[in-house]
KOLKE-918753 format. One record per residue (C-alpha): x, z negated, y negated. Coordinates in steps of 0.2 Angstrom, whole numbers, plus 5000, padded with zeros to 4 digits. Layout:
XZY...
//
This chain:
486549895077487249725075488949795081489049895066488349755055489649655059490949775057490449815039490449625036492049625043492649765032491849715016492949535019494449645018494049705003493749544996495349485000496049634994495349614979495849434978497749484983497649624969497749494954498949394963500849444956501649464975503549484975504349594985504849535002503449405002502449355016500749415006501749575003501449635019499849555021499449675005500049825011498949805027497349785016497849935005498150035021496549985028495349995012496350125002495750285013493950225008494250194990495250324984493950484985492850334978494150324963493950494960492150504959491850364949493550324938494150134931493350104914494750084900494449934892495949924878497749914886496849904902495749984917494349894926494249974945492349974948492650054966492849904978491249854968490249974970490850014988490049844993488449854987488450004996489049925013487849805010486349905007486750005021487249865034485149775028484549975032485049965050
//
């Protein structure tokens, strides 16, 4: 069991920092660019049926995705469960 808890607090870091990395304006062909991709490859297979379950709320011009969110109170209450 504390495998897994550490794997879910491993994973729920990743989506911090892809959640950080996501309102940092990263060029294109820079070194966080592909440090990007990596979190996006790891996180996006989880957070994607997520998305469509629970949609970004439109706030004016703009969306506000509560999935990461959401996705880690859910790792957390799981990983205190075990």
């Amino acid at each position: 069991m504390n495998a897994i808890r550490t794997i879910i607090d491993l994973y729920v870091l990743v989506l911090i920092a892809r959640i950080i990395l996501e309102w940092i304006p990263i060029s294109y062909g820079h070194p966080l660019e592909r440090v990007k991709r990596g979190l996006r490859a790891v996180t996006d297979p989880v957070l994607i049926p997520l998305r469509r379950v629970i949609p970004p709320i439109r706030a004016g011009g703009m969306a506000i995705d509560l999935s990461p969110l959401i996705l880690i109170i859910g790792l957390q209450l799981l990983s205190r469960n075990l």
